[in-house]
C-alpha positions in Angstrom: -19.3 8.9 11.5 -18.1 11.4 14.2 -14.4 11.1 12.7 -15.2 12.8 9.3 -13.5 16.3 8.9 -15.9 19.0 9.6 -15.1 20.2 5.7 -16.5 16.5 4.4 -20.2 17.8 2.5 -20.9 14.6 0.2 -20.5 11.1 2.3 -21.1 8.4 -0.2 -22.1 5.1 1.3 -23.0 2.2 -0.2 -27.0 0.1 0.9 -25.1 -1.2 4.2 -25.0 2.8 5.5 -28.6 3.1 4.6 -30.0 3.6 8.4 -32.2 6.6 9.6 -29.5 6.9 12.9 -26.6 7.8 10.5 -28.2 9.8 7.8 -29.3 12.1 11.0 -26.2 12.2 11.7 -24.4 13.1 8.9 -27.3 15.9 8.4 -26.6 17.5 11.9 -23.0 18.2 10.7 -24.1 19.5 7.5 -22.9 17.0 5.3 -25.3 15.4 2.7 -25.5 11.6 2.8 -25.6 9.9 -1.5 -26.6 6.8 0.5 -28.5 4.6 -2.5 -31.7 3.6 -0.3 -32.2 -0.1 0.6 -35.1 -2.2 -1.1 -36.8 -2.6 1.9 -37.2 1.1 2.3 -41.0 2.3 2.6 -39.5 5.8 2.0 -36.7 6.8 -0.2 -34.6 9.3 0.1 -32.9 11.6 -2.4 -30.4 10.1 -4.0 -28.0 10.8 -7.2 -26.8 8.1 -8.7 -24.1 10.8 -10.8 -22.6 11.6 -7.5 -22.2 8.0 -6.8 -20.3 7.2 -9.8 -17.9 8.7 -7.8 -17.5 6.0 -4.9 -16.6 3.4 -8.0 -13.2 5.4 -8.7 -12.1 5.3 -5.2 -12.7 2.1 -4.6 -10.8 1.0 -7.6 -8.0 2.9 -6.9 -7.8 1.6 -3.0 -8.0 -1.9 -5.0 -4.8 -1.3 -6.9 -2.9 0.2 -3.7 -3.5 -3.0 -2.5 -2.5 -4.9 -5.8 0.5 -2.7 -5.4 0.9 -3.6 -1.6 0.8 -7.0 -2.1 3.0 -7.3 -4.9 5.6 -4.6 -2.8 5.8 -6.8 0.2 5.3 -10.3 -1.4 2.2 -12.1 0.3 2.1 -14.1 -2.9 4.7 -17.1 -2.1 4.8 -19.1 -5.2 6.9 -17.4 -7.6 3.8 -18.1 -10.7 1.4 -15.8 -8.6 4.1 -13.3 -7.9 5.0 -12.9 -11.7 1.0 -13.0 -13.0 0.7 -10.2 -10.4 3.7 -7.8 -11.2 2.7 -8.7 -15.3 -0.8 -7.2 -14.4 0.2 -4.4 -12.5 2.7 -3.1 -15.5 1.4 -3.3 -19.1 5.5 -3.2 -20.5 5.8 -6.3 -18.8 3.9 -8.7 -20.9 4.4 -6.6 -24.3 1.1 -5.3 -25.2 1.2 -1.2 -24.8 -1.0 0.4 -26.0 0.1 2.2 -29.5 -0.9 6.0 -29.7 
């Protein structure tokens, strides 16, 4: 956690980030953990499950850089896989756009 910029004020950090040691230490640096609380927590802490909404749309889009990675540098070797990939990644491809 000592590599976030010292502007960072929201971490969000899914249940495995849930540990008193980093929460203290993202609070020393003034930035507020949205750290959903595990179930075996006695105590729970604050948490907005708005702000966390937030952490979904990042992933996804890290998920199609990779899509786009992978179809960019070919890790799929049989040519089936390769085509379902690049048909997925474009909607022109397989012919169904969507119609304003």
């Amino acid at each position: 956690m000592h590599h976030l910029p010292p502007s960072a004020r929201v971490l969000h950090g899914d249940k495995g980030y849930d540990t008193n040691a980093i929460r203290q230490q993202l609070e020393a640096t003034g930035t507020l953990p949205n750290i959903p609380p595990k179930a075996n927590r006695i105590w729970k802490r604050g948490f907005s499950p708005v702000l966390y909404r937030a952490r979904n749309a990042i992933e996804r889009m890290f998920c199609r850089l990779k899509d786009f990675r992978r179809v960019a540098t070919r890790y799929d070797r049989l040519a089936a896989d390769y085509l379902a990939a690049v048909c997925r990644a474009t909607p022109s491809a397989t012919g169904y756009e969507s119609k304003p």
